[in-house]
N, C-alpha and C positions, 0 to 999 in steps of 0.2 A: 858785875864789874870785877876785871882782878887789879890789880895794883901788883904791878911788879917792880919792886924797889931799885933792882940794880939799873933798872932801864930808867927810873922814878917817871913811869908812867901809869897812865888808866886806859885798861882795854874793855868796850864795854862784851860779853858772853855772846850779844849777839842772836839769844836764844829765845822760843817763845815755846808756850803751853799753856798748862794747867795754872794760874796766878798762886803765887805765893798765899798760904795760907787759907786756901781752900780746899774746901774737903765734898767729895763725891763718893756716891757709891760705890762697893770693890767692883761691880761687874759694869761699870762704864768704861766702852773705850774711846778713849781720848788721845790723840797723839799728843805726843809730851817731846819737845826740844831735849836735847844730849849736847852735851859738848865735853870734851877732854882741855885740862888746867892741871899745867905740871910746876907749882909751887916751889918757891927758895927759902931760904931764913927768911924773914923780914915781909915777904907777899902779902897779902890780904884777899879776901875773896868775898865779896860783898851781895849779898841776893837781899832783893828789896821787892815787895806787891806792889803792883800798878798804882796804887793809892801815894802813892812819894811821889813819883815824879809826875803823877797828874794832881797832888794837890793843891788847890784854888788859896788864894790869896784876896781881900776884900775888894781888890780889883780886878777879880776875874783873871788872875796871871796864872801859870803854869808852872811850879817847882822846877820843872824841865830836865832832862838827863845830863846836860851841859852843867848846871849849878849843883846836880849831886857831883858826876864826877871830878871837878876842882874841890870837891870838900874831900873826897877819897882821897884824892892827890895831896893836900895842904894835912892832913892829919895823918896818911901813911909816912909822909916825906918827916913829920915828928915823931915816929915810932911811936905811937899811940898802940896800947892793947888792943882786944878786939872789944871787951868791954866799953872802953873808952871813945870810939869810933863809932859804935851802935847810939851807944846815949849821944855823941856829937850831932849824927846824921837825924836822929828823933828830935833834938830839939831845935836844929837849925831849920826842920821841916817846919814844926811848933810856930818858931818866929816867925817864919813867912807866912806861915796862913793868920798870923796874930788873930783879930779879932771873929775873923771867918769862921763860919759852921765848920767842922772836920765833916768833908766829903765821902769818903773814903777808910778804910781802916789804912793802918800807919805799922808795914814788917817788914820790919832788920832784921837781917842772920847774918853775922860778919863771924870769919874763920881766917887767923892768921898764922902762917907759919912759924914756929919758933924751932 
């Protein structure tokens, strides 16, 4: 996801590959997703594993790409660091899954422009 402040929108990458946080061997080929993100002051650039927005909820609910990206929006549009943004989207995931098994591993990499 980027978050681009002057526009105070969420654009999602759009991109698919190799999932966040997985590791393979050097001589596999994999096509791996590319995309160019030409960053402002203030931007954020969000990469998250499949395990966020398909995390399960003790009702069988979906975290969903709609409920991460309004949290990117809601905590880029407070200039939240990138720090702050990473722990926000980890525990907002946390609370929805509340009592549920964690399905999936749970990875944030947020990068914002200063």
């Amino acid at each position: 996801y980027h978050y681009i402040r002057a526009e105070d929108v969420v654009k999602p990458l759009g991109i698919a590959g190799l999932p966040l946080g997985l590791t393979l061997p050097a001589d596999t080929k994999v096509p791996f997703g590319c995309t160019r993100v030409t960053m402002s002051t203030g931007d954020v650039l969000v990469l998250t594993s499949d395990g966020v927005e398909e995390a399960l909820n003790g009702s069988e609910e979906f975290y969903e790409a709609e409920r991460l990206s309004s949290l990117i929006g809601e905590l880029g549009r407070k200039g939240t660091s990138a720090d702050t943004m990473r722990d926000g989207i980890t525990e907002d995931v946390k609370a929805f899954i509340g009592d549920a098994a964690q399905s999936d591993d749970i990875t944030v990499v947020v990068a914002k422009a200063t």
